[in-house]
C-alpha positions in Angstrom: 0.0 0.0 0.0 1.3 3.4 -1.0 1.8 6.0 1.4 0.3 9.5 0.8 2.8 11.9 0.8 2.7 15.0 3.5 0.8 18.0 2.6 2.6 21.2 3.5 1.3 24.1 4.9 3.3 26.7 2.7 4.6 27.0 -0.4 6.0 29.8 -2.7 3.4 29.0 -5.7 -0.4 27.0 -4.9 -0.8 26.1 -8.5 -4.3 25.4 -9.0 -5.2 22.8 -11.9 -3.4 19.6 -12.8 -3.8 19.9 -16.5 -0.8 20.7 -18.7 -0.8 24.3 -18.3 -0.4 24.2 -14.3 1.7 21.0 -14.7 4.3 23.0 -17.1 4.2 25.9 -14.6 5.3 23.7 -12.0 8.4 21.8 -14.3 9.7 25.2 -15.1 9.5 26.8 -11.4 11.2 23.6 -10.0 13.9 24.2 -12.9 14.6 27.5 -11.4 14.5 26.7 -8.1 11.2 27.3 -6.8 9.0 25.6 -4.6 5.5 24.4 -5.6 2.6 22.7 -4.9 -0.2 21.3 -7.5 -3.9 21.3 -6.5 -6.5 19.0 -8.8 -9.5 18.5 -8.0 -9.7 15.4 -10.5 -8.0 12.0 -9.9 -4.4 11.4 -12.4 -6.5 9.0 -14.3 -9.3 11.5 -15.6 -7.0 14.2 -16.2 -5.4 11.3 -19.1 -8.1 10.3 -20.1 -9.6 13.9 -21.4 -9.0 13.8 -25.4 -7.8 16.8 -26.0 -6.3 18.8 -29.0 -2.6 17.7 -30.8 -1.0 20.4 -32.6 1.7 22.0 -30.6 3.8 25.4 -31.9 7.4 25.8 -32.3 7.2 27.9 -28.5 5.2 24.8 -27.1 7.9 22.3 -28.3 10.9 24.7 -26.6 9.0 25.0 -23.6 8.9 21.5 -23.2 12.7 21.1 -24.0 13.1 23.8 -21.5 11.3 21.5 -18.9 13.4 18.8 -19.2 10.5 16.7 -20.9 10.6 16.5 -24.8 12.2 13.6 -25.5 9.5 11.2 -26.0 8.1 14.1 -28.2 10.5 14.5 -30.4 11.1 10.7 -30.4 6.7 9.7 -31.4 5.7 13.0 -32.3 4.8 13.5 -36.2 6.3 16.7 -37.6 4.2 18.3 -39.9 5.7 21.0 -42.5 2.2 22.0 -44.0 -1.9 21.3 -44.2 -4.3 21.6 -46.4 -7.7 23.4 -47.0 -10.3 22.1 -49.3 -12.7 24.3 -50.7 -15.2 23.5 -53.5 -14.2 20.0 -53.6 -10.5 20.8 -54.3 -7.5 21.0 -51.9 -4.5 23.8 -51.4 -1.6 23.0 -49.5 -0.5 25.7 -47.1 3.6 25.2 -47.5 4.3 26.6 -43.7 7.7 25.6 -43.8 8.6 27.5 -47.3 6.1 31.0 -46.2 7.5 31.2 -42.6 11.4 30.5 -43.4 11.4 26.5 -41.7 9.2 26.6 -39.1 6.6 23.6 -38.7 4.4 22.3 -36.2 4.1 19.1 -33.9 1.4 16.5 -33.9 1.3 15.1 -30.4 -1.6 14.5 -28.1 -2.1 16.9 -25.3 -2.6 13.4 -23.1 0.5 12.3 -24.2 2.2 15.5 -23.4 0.4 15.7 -19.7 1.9 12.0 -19.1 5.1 13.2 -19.9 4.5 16.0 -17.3 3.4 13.9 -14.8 6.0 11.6 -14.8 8.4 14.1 -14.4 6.8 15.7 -11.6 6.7 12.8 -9.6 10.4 11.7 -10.5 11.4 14.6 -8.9 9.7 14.6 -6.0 7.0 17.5 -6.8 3.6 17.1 -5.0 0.9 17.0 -6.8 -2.5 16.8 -4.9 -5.4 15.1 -6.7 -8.8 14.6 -5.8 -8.4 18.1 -3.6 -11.9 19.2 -2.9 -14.0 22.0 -2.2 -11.0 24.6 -3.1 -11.2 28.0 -2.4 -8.4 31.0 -2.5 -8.1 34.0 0.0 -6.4 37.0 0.7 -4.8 36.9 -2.7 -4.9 40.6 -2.9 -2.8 41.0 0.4 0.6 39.8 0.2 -0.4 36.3 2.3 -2.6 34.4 0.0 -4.1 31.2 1.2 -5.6 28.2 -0.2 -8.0 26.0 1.5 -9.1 22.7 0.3 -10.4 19.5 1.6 -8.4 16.0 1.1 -9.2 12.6 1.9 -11.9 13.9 4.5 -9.2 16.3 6.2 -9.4 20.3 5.8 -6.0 21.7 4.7 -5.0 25.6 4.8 -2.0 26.2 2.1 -0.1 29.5 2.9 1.8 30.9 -0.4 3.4 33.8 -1.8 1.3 33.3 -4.8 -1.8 31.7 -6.9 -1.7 30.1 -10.0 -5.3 29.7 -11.2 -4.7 26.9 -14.1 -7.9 25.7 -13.4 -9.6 26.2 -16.4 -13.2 27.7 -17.5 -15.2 26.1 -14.9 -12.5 26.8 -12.4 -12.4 28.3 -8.9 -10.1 31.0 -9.7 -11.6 33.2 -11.9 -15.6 32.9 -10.3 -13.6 34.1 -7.0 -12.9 37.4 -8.2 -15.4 40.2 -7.6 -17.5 40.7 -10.7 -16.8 44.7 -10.7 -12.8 43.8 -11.2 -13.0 41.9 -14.1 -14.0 42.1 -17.8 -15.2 39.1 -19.8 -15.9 39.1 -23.8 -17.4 36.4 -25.3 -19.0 34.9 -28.4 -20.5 32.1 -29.2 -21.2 30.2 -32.0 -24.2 28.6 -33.8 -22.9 25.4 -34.4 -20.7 22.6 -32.6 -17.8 19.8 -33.5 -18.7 16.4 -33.5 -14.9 14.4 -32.9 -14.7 10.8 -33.3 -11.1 9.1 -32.0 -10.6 5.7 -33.9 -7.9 3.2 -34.3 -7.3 3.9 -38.0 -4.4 5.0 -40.0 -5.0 9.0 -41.5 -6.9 9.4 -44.3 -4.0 12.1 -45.0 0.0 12.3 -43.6 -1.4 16.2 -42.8 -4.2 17.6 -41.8 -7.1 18.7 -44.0 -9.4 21.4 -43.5 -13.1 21.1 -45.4 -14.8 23.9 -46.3 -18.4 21.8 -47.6 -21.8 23.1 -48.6 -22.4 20.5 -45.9 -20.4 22.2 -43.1 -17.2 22.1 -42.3 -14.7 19.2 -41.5 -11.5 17.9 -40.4 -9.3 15.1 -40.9 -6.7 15.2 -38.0 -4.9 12.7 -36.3 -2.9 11.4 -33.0 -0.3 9.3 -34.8 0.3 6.9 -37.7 -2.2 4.4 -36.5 -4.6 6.7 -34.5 -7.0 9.5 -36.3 -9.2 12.3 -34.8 -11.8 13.5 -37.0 -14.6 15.9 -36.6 -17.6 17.5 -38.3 -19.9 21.2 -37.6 -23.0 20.0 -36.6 -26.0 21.9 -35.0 -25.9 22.6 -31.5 -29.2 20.7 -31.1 -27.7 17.5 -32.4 -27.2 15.0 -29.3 -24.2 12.6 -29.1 -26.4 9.3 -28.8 -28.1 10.2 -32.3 -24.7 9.9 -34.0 -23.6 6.0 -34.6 -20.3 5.5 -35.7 -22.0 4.3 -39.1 -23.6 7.6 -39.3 -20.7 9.9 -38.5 -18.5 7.8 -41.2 -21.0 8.2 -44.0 -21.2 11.9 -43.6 -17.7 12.5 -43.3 -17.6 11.0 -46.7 -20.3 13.1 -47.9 -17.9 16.1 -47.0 -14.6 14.1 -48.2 -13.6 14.9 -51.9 -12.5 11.7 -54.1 -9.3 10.7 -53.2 -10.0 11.4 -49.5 -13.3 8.5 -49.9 -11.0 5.9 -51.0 -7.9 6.5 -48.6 -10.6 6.7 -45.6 -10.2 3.4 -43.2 -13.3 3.6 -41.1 -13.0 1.2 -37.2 -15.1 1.7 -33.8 -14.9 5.2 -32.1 -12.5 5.0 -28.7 -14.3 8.6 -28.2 -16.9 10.6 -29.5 -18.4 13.4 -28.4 -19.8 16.8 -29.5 -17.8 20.4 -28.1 -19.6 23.9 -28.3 -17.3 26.6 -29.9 -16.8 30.1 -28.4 -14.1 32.8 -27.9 -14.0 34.1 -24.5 -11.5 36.3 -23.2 -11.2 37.8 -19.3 -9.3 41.4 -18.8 -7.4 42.0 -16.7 -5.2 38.1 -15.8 -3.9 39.6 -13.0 -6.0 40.1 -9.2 -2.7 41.0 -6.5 -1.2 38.2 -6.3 -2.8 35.4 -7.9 -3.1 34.9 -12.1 -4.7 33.5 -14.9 -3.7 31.4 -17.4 -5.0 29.1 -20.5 -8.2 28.4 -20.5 -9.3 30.3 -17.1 -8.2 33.3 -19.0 -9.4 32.9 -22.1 -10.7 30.3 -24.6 -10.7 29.7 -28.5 -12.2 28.2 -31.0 -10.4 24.7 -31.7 -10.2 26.1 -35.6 -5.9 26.7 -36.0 -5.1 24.7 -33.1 -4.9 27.6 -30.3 -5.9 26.6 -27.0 -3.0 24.4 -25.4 -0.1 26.5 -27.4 -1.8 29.8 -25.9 -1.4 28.5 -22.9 1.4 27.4 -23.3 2.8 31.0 -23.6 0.5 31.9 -20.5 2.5 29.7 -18.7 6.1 30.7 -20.4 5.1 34.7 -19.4 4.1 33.8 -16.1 7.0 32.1 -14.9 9.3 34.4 -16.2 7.4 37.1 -14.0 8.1 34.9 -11.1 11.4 33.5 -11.4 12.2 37.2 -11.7 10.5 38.2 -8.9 12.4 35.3 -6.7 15.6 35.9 -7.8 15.8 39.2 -8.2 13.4 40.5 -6.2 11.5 42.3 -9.3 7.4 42.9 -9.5 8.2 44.2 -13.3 7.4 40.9 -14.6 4.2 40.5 -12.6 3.5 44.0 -12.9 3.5 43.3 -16.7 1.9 39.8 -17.3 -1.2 40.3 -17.7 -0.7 43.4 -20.5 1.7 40.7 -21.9 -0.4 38.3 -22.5 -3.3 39.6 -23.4 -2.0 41.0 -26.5 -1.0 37.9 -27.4 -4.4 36.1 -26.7 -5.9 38.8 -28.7 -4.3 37.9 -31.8 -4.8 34.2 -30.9 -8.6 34.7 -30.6 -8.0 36.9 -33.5 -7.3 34.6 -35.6 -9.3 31.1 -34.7 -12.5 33.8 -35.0 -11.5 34.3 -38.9 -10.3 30.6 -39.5 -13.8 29.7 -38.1 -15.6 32.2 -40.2 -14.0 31.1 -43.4 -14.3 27.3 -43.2 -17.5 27.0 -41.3 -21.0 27.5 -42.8 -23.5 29.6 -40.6 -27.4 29.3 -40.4 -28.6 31.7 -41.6 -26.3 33.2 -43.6 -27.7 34.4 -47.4 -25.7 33.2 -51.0 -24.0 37.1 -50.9 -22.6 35.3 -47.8 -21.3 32.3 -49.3 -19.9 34.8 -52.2 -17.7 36.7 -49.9 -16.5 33.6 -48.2 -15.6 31.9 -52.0 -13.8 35.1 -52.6 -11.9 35.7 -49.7 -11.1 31.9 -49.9 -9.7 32.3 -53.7 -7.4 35.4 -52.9 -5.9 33.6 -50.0 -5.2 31.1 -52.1 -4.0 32.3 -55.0 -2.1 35.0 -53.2 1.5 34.5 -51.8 0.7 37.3 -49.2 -2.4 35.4 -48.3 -1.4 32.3 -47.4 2.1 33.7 -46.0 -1.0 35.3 -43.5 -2.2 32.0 -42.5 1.0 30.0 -42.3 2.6 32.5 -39.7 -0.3 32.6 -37.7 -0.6 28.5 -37.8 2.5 28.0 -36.9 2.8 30.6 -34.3 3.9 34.2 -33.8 7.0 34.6 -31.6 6.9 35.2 -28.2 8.2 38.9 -28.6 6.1 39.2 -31.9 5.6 43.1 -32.5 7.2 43.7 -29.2 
């Protein structure tokens, strides 16, 4: 029987959220030095088994050098140098590694990324607190924050110099601030993605992006024998009216020819159906605790955004600390949350017009469809245009326009 390890009752960061963004805040604080505890309110074994998105960025893949934590990465992951768009039953490949001078992108899950995490948290001795309950944060605009939480039946009081709030949309974090301090923008959209995991090899070695008159879809994928594939469907539809069957006949229906008869069709090891909105909260910053990924803001899964802009969340943020313990400097923290918000911006920027060209809309008229064919044909046909979308795929540096 294994013994649980102590809980503390201090430590220089609370990090609140096991996922991948709180977990890679914790790798690169202990890097540097600093202490750190990780509160989840899930067990290890849901937090792996969320399906989540697989396209990490150039900063994503240095960051998790940085960590300590890429091999495995670099060893399964499935470099990609370009994707393609289909429009009007014809593809275009987007040649990011010519239009951004070499850069490329990474396919590797975001579960297999948060395993490698894990594991290195625990080889080195980090504590990582699942199943913490009832969590709530205090006094983090004095210079004592405090955690409390509730753990095995036992109340626990975590004093800390700061608050990490990883803890996504639904998380504690954000709702604890007063509504008058903070700012929240939002959008959402008429329609949803239907995602189907199977056991079957690609239909394509990249990914493919459908623009069809029956709504859009995409062929991704996990690795050489595993695919992710999804489709816009209304937000009425319900999961248990979509049989495999049924899903794999109307992805052919949005397939062109040679996609049809490369298609390898198996049982679904996940399906399920995810709303689409941008949200974004100003300011990240509330004294001494911050936001970051999807507690601060969230994209649409069009271009890939989420995990990488947290990533950079995460990258910003424990600059601003590491600078703060070692040199005793609130510039960094000071700056964060102007930081990254201009970054987000341009993220949500972005996965808002990716959405808007590849998805059909209810209710939209045939001018509609017009502007979307034309805008669609000069980016296309246009070295500038698609020199637009392969920076902004790929990812814009972290001191972009800085």
């Amino acid at each position: 029987m294994s013994v649980q390890p102590q809980i503390p009752s201090r430590t220089q960061v609370a990090i609140i959220g096991g996922g991948p963004s709180g977990l890679l805040l914790g790798q690169l604080l202990h890097k540097a030095g600093i202490d750190n505890i990780v509160l989840e309110r899930q067990s290890g074994e849901y937090v792996l088994g969320r399906i989540r998105a697989g396209v990490l960025e150039q900063v994503t893949m240095d960051l998790l050098d940085e960590c300590g934590v890429g091999e495995r990465m670099h060893r399964e992951g499935l470099v990609h140098t370009g994707f393609e768009m289909m429009f009007d039953g014809q593809r275009h490949r987007i040649d990011m590694h010519r239009l951004t001078g070499g850069k490329k992108v990474m396919v590797y899950g975001q579960t297999e990324l948060t395993r490698d995490l894990m594991e290195a948290r625990q080889a080195s001795g980090q504590l990582t607190v699942y199943q913490a309950e009832e969590v709530s944060v205090h006094d983090y605009d004095t210079a004592q924050p405090r955690v409390r939480f509730m753990h095995e039946g036992r109340s626990h009081e975590l004093a800390c110099d700061f608050i990490a709030g990883c803890d996504g949309f639904h998380g504690v974090c954000r709702a604890s601030v007063p509504r008058g301090a903070i700012t929240e923008f939002e959008k959402v959209y008429p329609f949803g993605w239907l995602g189907l995991l199977a056991d079957t090899p690609p239909v394509s070695d990249e990914l493919i992006y459908i623009n069809s008159p029956r709504g859009f879809s995409l062929c991704s994928q996990r690795s050489r024998s595993r695919s992710r594939y999804y489709l816009q469907v209304p937000l009425t539809d319900k999961i248990e009216a979509w049989s495999d069957e049924a899903f794999w006949a109307e992805l052919r229906l949005r397939l062109d020819e040679e996609g049809r008869e490369r298609l390898v069709t198996g049982p679904s090891i996940e399906k399920s159906i995810a709303p689409l909105r941008s949200f974004v909260t100003e300011p990240l910053r509330f004294g001494r605790m911050f936001l970051a990924g999807d507690a601060g803001h969230i994209v649409p899964p069009t271009g890939a955004k989420g995990l990488n802009l947290a990533a950079t969340d995460v990258k910003y943020l424990s600059q601003a600390l590491i600078e703060y313990f070692q040199e005793r400097s609130e510039a960094g923290i000071d700056h964060y949350s102007a930081r990254c918000l201009r970054r987000i911006w341009r993220a949500e920027r972005f996965s808002w017009w990716f959405t808007t060209l590849m998805h059909r809309f209810p209710g939209n008229g045939p001018i509609d469809a017009k502007f979307q064919e034309a805008e669609i044909d000069y980016l296309l046909h246009s070295e500038a245009g698609a020199r637009t979308i392969a920076e902004n795929y790929v990812g814009l540096p972290l001191d972009f326009g800085a």
